[in-house]
C-alpha positions as CSV (number, residue, x, y, z in Angstrom):
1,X,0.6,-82.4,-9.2
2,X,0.6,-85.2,-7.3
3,X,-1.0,-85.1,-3.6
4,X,1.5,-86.3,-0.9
5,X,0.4,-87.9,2.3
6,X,2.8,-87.1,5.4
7,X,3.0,-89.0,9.1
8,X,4.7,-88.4,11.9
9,X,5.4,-91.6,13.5
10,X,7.1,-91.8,17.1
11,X,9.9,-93.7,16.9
12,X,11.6,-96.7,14.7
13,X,9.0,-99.8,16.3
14,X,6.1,-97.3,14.5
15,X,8.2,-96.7,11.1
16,X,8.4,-100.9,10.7
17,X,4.8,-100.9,11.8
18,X,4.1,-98.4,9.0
19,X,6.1,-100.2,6.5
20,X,4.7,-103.9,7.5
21,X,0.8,-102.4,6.8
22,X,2.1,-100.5,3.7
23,X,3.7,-104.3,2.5
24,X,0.7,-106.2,3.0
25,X,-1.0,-103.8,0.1
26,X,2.1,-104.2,-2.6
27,X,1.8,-106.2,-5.8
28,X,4.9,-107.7,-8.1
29,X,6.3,-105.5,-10.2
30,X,6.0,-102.2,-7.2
31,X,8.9,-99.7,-7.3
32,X,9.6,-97.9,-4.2
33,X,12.9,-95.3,-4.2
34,X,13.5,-94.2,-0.6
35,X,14.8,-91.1,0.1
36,X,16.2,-89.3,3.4
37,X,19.7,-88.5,5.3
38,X,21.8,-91.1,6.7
39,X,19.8,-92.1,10.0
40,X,16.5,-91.1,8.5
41,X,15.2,-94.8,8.6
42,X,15.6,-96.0,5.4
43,X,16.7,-99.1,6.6
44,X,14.3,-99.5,9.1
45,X,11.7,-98.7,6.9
46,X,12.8,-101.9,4.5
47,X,12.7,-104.2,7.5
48,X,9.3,-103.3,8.5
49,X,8.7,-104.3,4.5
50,X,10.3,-107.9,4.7
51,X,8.1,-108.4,8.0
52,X,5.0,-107.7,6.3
53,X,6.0,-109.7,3.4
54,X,6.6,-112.4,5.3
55,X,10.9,-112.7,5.3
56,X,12.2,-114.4,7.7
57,X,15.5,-113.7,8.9
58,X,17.6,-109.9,9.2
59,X,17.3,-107.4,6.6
60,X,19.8,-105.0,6.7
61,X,21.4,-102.5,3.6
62,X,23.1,-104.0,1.2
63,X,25.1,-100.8,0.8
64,X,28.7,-103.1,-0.2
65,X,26.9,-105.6,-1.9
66,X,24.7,-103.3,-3.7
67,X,21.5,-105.3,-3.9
68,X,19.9,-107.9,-1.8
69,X,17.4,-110.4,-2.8
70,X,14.7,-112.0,0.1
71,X,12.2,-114.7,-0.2
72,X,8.5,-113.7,0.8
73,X,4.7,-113.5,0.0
74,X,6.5,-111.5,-3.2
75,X,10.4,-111.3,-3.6
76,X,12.1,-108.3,-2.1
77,X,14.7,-106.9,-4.2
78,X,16.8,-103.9,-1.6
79,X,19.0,-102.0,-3.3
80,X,21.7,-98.9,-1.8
81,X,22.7,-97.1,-4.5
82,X,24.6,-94.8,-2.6
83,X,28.1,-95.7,-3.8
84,X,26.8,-97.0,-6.8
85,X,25.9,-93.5,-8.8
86,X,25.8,-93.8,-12.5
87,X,26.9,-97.4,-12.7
88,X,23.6,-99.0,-11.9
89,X,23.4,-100.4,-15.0
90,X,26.8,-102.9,-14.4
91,X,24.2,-104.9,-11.8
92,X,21.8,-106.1,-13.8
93,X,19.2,-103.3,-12.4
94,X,16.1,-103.6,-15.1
95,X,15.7,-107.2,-14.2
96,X,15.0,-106.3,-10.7
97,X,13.5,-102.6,-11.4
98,X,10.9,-104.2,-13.9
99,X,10.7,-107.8,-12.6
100,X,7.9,-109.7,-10.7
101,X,9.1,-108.8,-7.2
102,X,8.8,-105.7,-4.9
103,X,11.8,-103.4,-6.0
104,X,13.2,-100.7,-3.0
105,X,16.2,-98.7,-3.7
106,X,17.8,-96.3,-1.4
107,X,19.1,-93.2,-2.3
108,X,17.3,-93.2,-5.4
109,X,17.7,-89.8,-7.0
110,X,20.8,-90.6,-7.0
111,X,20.0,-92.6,-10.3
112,X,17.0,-90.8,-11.0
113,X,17.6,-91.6,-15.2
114,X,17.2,-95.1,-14.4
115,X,13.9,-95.2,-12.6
116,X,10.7,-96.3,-13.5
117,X,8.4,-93.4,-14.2
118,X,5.1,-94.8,-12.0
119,X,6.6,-95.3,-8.7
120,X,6.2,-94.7,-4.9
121,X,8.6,-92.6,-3.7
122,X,9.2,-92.6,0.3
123,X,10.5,-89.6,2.1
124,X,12.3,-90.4,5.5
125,X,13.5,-87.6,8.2
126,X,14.4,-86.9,11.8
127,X,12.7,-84.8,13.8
128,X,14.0,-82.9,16.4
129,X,12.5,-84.6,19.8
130,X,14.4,-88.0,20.6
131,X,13.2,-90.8,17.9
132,X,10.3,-88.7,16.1
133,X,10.3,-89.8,12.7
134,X,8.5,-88.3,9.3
135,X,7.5,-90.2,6.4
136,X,6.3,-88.9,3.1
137,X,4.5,-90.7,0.1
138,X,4.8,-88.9,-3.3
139,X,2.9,-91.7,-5.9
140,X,3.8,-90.9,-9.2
141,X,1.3,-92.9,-11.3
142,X,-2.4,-94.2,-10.9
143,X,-1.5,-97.3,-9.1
144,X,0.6,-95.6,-7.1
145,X,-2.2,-92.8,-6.0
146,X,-4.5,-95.5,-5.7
147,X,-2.2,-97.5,-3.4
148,X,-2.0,-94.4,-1.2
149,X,-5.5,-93.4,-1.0
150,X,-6.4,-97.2,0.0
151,X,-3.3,-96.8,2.4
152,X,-4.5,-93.5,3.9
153,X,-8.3,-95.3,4.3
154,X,-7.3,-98.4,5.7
155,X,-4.0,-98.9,7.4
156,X,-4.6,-97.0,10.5
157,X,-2.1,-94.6,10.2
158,X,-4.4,-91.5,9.5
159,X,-4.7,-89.5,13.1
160,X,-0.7,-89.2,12.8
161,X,-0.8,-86.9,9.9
162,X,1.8,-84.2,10.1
């Protein structure tokens, strides 16, 4: 099993923040399925990605539209599969879920056949208290652990460990 490393981050400026330091270690080809009730900051969390990839310009979910495509350091494919369920396949997923670009998809277990086995999967919750946020990272795969530990080391995000 897998070791999971959990913040808790004080409100939506700090879960961009995290997101933005997190971006600045991703590499083409990097799969990350967010997860987390509506509200959680799953959203959020993908805006603080484009920033730190260097995307210009507002990022929000594509839930209608399905997937969203942004120019930066790497591409930035955002996909909501929420609505989408089984029928991921009708898009043209594998190009972007296997293609040179950073790949995040929201609600992800809710295509959970279609995933790529090493990935980076995000956890995103509400506490109770005003804007406190939670954030989870469950790697599934060497580069994925790897990416984490050098995260956990580096990013300045390790005396807000829940």
């Amino acid at each position: 099993m897998e070791k999971t490393y959990k913040w808790r981050l004080d409100n939506a400026g700090k879960t961009r923040d995290f997101a933005a330091a997190l971006a600045a270690m991703l590499a083409p080809g990097d799969f990350l399925s967010l997860e987390g009730d509506l509200g959680a900051g799953k959203t959020t969390f993908t805006q603080g990605l484009a920033q730190g990839l260097g995307i210009k310009g507002a990022v929000n979910s594509p839930t209608f539209t399905i997937m969203k495509e942004y120019a930066g350091r790497l591409p930035l494919y955002h996909f909501d599969v929420y609505r989408v369920g089984e029928d991921i396949e009708s898009v043209g997923a594998d190009e972007y879920f296997y293609g040179d670009g950073v790949c995040v998809v929201e609600w992800a277990s809710l295509i959970e056949a279609w995933l790529p086995q090493d990935r980076l999967t995000i956890m995103l919750g509400r506490g109770d208290e005003n804007d406190v946020r939670f954030i989870a990272l469950s790697p599934q795969g060497k580069r994925y652990v790897e990416l984490c530990e050098e995260f956990e080391r580096n990013a300045g995000f390790g005396d807000r460990h829940v």
